[in-house]
C-alpha positions in Angstrom: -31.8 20.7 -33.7 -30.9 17.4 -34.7 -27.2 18.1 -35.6 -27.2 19.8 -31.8 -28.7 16.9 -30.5 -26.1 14.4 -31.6 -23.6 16.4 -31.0 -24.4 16.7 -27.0 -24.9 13.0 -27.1 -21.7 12.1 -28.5 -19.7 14.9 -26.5 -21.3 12.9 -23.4 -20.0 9.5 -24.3 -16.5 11.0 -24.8 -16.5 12.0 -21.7 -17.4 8.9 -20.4 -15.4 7.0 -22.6 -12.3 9.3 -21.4 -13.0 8.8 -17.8 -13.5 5.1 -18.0 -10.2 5.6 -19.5 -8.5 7.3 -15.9 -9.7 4.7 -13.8 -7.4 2.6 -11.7 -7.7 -0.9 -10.8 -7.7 -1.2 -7.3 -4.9 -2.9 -5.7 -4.9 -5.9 -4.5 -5.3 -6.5 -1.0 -2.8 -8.3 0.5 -3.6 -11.2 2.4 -1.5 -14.7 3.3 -2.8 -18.6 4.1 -1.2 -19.4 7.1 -1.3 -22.9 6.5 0.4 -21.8 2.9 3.8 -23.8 2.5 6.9 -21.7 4.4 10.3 -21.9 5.2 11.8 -21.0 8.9 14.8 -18.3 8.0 16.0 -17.0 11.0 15.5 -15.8 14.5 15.8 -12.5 15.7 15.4 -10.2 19.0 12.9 -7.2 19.9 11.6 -5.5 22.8 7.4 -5.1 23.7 6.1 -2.7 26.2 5.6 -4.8 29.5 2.4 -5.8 30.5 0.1 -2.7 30.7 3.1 -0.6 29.7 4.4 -0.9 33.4 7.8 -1.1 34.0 9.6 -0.1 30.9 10.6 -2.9 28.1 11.2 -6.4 27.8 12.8 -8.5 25.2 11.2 -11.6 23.0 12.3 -13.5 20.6 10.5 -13.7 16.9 11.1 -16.4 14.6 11.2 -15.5 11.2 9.0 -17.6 7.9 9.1 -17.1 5.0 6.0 -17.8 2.1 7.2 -18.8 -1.0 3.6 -18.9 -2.8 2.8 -15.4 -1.3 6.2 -14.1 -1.7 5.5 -13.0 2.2 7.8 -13.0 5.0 5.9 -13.9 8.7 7.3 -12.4 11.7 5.8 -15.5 14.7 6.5 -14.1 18.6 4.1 -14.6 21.5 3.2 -11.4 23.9 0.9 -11.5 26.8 -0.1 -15.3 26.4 -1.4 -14.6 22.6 0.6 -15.6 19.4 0.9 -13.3 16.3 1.9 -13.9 13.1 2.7 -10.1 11.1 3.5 -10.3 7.5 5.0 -8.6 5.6 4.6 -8.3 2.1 7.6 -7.2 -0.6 6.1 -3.8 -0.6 6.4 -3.7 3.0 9.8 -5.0 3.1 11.0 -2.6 1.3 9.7 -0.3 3.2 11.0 -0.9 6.2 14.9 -1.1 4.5 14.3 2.3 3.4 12.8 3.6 6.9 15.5 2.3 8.4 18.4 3.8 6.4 16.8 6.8 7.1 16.9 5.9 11.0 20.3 5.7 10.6 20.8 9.1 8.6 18.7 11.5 11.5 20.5 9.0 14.5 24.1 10.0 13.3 23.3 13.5 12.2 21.7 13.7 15.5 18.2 14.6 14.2 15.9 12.2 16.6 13.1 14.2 18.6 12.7 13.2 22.0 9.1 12.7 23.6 6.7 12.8 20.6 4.0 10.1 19.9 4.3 11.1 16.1 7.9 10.1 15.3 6.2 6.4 15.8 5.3 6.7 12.1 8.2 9.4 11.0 9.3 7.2 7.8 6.1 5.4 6.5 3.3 3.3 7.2 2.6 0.8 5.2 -0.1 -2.6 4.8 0.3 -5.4 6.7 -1.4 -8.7 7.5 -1.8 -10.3 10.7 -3.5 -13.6 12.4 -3.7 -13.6 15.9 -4.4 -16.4 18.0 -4.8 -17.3 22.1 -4.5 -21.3 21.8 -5.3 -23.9 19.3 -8.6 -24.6 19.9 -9.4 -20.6 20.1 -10.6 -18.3 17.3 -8.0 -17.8 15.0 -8.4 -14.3 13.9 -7.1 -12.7 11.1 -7.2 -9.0 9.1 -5.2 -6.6 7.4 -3.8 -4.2 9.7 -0.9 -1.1 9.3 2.0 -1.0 10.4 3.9 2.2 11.3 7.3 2.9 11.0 9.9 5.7 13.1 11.2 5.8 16.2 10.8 6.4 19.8 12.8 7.1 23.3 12.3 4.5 25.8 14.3 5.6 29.2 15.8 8.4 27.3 17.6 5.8 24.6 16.5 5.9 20.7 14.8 3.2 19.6 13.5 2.0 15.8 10.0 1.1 15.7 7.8 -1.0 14.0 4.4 -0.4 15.7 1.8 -3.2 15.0 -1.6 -0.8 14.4 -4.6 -2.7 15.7 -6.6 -5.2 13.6 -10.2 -6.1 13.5 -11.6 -9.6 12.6 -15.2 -9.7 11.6 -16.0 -12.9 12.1 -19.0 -14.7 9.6 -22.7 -13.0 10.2 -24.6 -13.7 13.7 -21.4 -15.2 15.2 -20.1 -13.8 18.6 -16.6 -14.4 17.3 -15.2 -10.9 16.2 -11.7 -10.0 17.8 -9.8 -6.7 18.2 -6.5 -6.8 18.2 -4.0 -4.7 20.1 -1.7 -2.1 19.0 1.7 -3.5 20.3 5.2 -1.6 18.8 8.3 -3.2 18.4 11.7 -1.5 19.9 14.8 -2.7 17.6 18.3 -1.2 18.3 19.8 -0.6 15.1 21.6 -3.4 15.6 18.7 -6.0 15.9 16.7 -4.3 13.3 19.6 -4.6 10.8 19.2 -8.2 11.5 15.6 -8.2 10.3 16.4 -6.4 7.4 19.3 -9.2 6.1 16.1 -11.5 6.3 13.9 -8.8 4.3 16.8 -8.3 1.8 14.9 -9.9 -1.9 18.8 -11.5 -2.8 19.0 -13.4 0.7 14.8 -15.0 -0.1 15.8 -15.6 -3.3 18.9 -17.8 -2.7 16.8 -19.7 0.0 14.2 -20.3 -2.3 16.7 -21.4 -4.8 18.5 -23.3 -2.2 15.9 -25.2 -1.3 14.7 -26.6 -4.6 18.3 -27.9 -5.1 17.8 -29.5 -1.8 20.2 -27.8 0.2 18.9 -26.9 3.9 21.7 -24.6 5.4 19.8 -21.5 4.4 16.7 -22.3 6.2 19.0 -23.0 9.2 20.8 -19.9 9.4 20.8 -18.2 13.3 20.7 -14.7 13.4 23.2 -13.4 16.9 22.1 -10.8 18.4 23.7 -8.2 20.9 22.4 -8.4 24.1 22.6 -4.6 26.0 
């Protein structure tokens, strides 16, 4: 009985032992101090949905950041009176190259589907950070959030998305402070989202970065042109 005994106990801990063994550290949440040290990189040009989705697009511009400590690139714009700052993390970044290669594959083999909420996350959706705020002296709200990326056809013209999933700030216990975000995608021609991905591109950060500590400037004041249409 004794030799059974022992043997059921140590069978036990080998299986505890083995599964200890399987587990996987969570990954870390990504999450960025927007009052970290950044650089300004670039400017570039989207469309929104108008206000209420009335009336088809309209175009903003975004100014581009980028956070050396976080290794995180900020995309800053304003839309309907409230300023957002989206990052995007190396992950992400890459991401979004990828998606886009593969927006460029279906658009010239002619594969695009017309009229289906779903192509808005066709390629991948990946983590993203964002902190949201109406004025200065307003809540300043902030939460992971995903971010979706495909495609869509706004007045029957492709367009690739990035689609800014809503975020939720929980604000600290008792306070009346929480803050929704809204979902708001982001319409790129392949010609503007190209531009974006230069400024995602790891060799371009890491020649500003370099750049910088020699004390050259011209990196962080390179313009982006756009083409309007």
């Amino acid at each position: 009985m004794k030799i059974k005994y022992f043997f059921t106990v140590f069978l036990a801990l080998g299986l505890m032992l083995g599964a200890c063994g399987t587990v996987r550290t969570p990954k870390k949440e990504f999450i960025v101090d927007v009052n970290s040290p950044k650089i300004e990189i670039g400017g570039i040009e989207t469309q929104i949905d108008r206000l209420l989705s009335i009336g088809g697009l309209r175009k903003i511009n975004v100014t581009v950041y980028y956070y050396p400590q976080e290794d995180a690139v900020c995309l800053k714009y304003t839309a309907d009176f409230m300023t957002y700052n989206q990052f995007w993390s190396v992950d992400g970044r890459a991401a979004y190259i990828d998606a886009l290669a593969r927006y460029n594959e279906d658009y010239a083999a002619r594969n695009l589907v017309r009229n289906k909420l779903s192509t808005f996350k066709q390629y991948n959706t990946v983590q993203g950070y964002l902190v949201w705020q109406l004025h200065q002296y307003s809540v300043r709200a902030m939460a992971n959030m995903y971010v979706e990326l495909g495609y869509s056809f706004r007045n029957r013209a492709p367009y690739f998305t990035v689609n800014q999933r809503d975020a939720e700030y929980i604000a600290a216990i008792g306070s009346d402070d929480n803050r929704t975000s809204p979902t708001i995608p982001m319409y790129f021609t392949r010609a503007q989202a190209e531009n974006l991905a230069v400024l995602f591109d790891p060799e371009f950060l890491q020649a500003i970065v370099s750049n910088r500590s020699s004390g050259n400037e011209s990196f962080s004041e390179r313009d982006i042109q756009t083409d309007d249409y």
